[in-house]
Structure formats: C-alpha cells, structure tokens
C-alpha positions in Angstrom: 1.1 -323.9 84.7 3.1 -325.8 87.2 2.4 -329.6 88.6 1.7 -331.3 92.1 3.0 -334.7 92.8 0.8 -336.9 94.8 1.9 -340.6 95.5 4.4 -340.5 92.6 1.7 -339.0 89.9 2.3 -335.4 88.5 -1.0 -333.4 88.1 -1.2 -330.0 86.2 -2.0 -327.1 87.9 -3.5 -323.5 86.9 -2.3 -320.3 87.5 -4.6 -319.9 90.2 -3.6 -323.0 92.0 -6.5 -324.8 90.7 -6.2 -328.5 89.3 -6.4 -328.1 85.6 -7.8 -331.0 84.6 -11.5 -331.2 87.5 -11.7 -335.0 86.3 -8.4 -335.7 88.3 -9.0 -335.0 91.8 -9.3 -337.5 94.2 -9.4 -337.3 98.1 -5.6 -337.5 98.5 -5.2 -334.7 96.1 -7.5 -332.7 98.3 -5.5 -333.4 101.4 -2.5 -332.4 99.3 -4.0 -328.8 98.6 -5.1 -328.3 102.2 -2.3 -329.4 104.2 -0.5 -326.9 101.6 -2.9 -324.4 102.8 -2.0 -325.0 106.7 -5.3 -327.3 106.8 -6.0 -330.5 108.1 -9.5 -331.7 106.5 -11.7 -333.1 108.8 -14.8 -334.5 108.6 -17.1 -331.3 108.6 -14.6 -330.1 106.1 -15.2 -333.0 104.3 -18.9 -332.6 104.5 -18.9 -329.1 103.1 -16.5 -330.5 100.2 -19.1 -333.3 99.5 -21.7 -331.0 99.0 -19.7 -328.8 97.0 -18.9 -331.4 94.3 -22.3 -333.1 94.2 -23.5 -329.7 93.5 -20.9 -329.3 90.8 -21.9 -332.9 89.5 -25.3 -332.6 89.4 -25.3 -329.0 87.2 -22.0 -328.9 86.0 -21.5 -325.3 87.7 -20.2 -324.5 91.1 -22.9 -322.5 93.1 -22.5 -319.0 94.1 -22.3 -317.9 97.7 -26.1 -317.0 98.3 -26.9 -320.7 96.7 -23.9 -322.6 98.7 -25.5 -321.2 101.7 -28.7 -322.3 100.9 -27.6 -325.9 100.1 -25.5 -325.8 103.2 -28.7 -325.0 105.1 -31.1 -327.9 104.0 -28.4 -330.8 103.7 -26.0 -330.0 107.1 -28.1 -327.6 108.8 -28.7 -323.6 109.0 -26.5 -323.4 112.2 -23.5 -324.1 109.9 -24.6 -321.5 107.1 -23.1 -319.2 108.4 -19.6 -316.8 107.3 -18.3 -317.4 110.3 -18.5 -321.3 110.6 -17.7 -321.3 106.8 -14.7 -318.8 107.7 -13.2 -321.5 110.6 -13.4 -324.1 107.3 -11.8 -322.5 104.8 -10.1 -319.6 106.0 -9.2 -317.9 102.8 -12.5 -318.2 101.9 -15.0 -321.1 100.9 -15.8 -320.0 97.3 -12.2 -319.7 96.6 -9.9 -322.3 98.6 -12.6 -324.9 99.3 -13.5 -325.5 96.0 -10.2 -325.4 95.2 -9.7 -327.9 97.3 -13.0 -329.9 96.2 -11.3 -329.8 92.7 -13.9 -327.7 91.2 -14.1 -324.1 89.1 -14.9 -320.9 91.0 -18.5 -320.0 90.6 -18.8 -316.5 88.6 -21.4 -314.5 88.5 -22.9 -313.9 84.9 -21.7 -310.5 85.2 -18.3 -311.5 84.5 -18.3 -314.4 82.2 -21.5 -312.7 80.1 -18.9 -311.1 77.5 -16.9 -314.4 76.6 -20.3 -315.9 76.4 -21.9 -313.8 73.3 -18.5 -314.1 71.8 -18.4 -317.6 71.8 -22.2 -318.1 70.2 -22.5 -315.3 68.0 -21.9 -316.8 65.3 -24.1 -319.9 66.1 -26.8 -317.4 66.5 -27.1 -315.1 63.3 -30.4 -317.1 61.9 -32.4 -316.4 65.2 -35.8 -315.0 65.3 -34.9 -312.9 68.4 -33.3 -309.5 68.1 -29.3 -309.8 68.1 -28.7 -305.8 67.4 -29.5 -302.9 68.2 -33.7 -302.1 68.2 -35.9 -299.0 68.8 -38.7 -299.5 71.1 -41.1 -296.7 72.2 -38.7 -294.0 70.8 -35.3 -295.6 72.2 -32.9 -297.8 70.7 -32.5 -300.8 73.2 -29.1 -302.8 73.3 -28.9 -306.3 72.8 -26.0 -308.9 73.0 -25.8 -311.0 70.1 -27.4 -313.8 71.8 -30.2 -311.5 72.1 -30.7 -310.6 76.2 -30.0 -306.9 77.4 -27.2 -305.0 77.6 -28.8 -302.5 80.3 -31.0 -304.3 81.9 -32.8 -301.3 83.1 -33.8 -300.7 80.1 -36.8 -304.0 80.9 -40.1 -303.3 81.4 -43.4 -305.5 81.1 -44.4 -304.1 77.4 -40.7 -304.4 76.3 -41.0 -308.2 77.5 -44.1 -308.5 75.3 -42.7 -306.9 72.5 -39.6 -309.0 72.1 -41.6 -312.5 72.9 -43.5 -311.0 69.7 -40.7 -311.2 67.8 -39.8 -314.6 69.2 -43.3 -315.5 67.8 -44.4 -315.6 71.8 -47.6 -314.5 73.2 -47.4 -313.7 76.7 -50.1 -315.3 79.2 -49.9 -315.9 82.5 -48.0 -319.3 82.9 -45.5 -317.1 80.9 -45.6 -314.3 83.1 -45.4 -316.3 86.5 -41.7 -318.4 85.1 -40.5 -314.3 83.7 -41.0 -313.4 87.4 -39.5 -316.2 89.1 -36.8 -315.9 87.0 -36.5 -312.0 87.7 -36.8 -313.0 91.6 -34.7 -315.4 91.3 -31.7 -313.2 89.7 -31.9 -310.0 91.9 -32.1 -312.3 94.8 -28.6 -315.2 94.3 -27.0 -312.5 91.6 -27.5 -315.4 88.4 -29.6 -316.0 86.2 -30.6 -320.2 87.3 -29.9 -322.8 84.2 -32.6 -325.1 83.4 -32.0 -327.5 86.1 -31.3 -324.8 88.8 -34.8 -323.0 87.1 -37.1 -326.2 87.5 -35.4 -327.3 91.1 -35.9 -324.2 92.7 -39.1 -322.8 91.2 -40.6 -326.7 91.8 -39.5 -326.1 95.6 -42.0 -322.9 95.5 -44.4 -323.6 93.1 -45.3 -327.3 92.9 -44.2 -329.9 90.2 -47.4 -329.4 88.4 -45.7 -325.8 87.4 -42.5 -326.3 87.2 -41.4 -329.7 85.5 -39.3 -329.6 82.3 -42.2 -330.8 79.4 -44.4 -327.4 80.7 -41.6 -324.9 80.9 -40.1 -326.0 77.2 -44.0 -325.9 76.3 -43.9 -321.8 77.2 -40.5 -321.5 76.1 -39.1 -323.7 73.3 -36.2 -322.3 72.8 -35.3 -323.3 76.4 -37.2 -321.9 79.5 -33.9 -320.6 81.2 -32.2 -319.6 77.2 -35.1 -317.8 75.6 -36.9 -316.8 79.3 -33.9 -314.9 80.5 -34.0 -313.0 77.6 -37.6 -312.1 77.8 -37.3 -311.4 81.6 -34.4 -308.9 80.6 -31.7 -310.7 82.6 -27.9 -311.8 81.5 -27.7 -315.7 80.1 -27.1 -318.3 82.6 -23.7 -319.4 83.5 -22.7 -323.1 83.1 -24.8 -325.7 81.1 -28.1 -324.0 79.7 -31.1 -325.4 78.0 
C-alpha cells in the first residue's frame, strides 16, 4: 500500500492503484489520478464519472460493462455507448482506470468473486432449509455451494427448479416462473446475476411496476427474490449488496 498527497493530505492507496478507503475521494483526488494517468478530465469525462459513482451509490456495486453501457445509453445518449468513445475517455480502459478514477471498486463478475462468497456465509447458513451439499436428483448427484446455488450450472433444468423450491417449501406457479426467467435472461445476457435493487429496476423497466415492485417479489420469494430466486433459477449469487 503506498499514499497520494493531494493539497497537503496523505490518502492510502491499493496495490492496484486504487484509493483504499472509496469514502475519500473527492474531485481533486480524481484530477490527481488522471493527470497521473496523462489525462486532463473534462467535462464529458466528468459526465461518464458522475454516472459511474451514482451507480455505485445507488447499489453499492460498480456495474459491469454490458450494464455501464446501458446506463451510459439512457442518461448521456447511445451515440456515446460506444468502445470507441469510451476508449478516447479512458484509454486504459473505462471499467478499470475510470473507476479508478471515480474512486470506486472494479465491477467483477460473479464468476470470480462466487468462491470468497460461500466461504464467507457458510457458516451463517448451516440451519437453512435449502440444500447446502451434495444431492441426487433423477439418478445424479447435483453440486451445490454451501449457500445452496449450483456449482455446474448446466446441471439446471425446469423439474430441478421445482424440486429444489420443494425443498425450500416453494411451489412453483407462474408469477414464480416469469421472475426465474427474467432472472435467467437477465444473467446470460449482462454476465451477473442482478441484486435486489438491480432485479426490481430492470425487470419493472420490462414488465410494469404492478410485477415487479419489492412487497410482490419477497411475497414469491421470502428469502429474498434475487438470494433464494438465483438459486432456484440455477445461477451463481449476486455480487454486491443482496436481499
């Protein structure tokens, strides 16, 4: 860990050249990274950093490329979502150098940060009605994370859904069957599994209110619709703050 003065105040830095502590930046502290980085922030760069950190505000997780994009779209316009226009930004790239110089984590995928995840709630999650081991299903033994989602998600299919919402004391019905698939769409399309407030947000967007608002999706899933949904809908657990 080393440190970066900026007007006379010492600030801890990562490693990865990241600010250690995300409560600490401030716009000169930004200016400080980029003109480190041969940049001179202008104001679309400081539109792009903007959106970045009220993204990171608002769900306490940076977004992934495929959602940046998207965000970048709606709020500045689709002529500027583009890797190119991103690339003349930030040119070591936007996920990595402009939100380090937004002052914000790297967004992982749940791909990478899935294995520290079951390690840190295993032991929280012992009493659990869902499976946490190993489990036979139609003649094959189907491996589960302690936290209960899939360790090969290949291995999901529609009755395998159904048979571990049974053991979650589930019955599957239609309203439950059109948040698995969103869920599904959602994850083979941005590459994450969407927290709640990523979940309702989106699928509200597509759907209507009247499906997805927070008291009806904890009514299908009350152990949380993104927590106990990814697991039925055979995906990894979403990154950043869950149900």
């Amino acid at each position: 860990m080393t440190n970066l003065v900026v007007n006379g105040e010492n600030f801890s830095i990562l490693t990865d050249g990241r600010l250690a502590n995300v409560d600490q930046w401030t716009p000169d502290i930004a200016n400080a990274f980029a003109k480190a980085d041969g940049i001179e922030l202008t104001n679309a760069h400081w539109d792009l950093i903007t959106l970045m950190r009220g993204y990171y505000a608002k769900y306490n997780t940076s977004p992934v490329r495929k959602l940046l994009k998207r965000e970048i779209a709606k709020s500045l316009g689709p002529e500027l979502a583009n890797d190119d226009y991103l690339m003349s930004m930030f040119p070591n790239d936007i996920q990595i150098q402009g939100t380090r110089i937004a002052g914000i984590p790297i967004a992982h995928v749940d791909a990478e940060i899935e294995h520290s995840i079951q390690l840190r709630k295993a032991e929280t999650r012992q009493n659990t009605p869902h499976y946490s081991q190993e489990f036979e299903f139609e003649g094959k033994k189907i491996a589960v994370y302690p936290i209960g989602n899939l360790v090969n998600l290949d291995d999901w299919s529609e009755p395998l859904a159904e048979h571990m919402a049974e053991k979650e004391g589930i019955k599957l019905t239609n309203e439950h069957w059109e948040v698995i698939r969103y869920l599904r769409k959602f994850y083979f399309q941005y590459g994450i599994t969407p927290m709640v407030k990523l979940l309702i947000k989106h699928m509200a967007e597509e759907h209507g209110k009247d499906v997805s608002n927070e008291a009806r999706l904890y009514g299908l899933f009350p152990k949380g619709p993104s927590r106990q949904g990814s697991r039925l809908a055979g995906l990894p657990e979403p990154q950043g703050c869950m149900d």
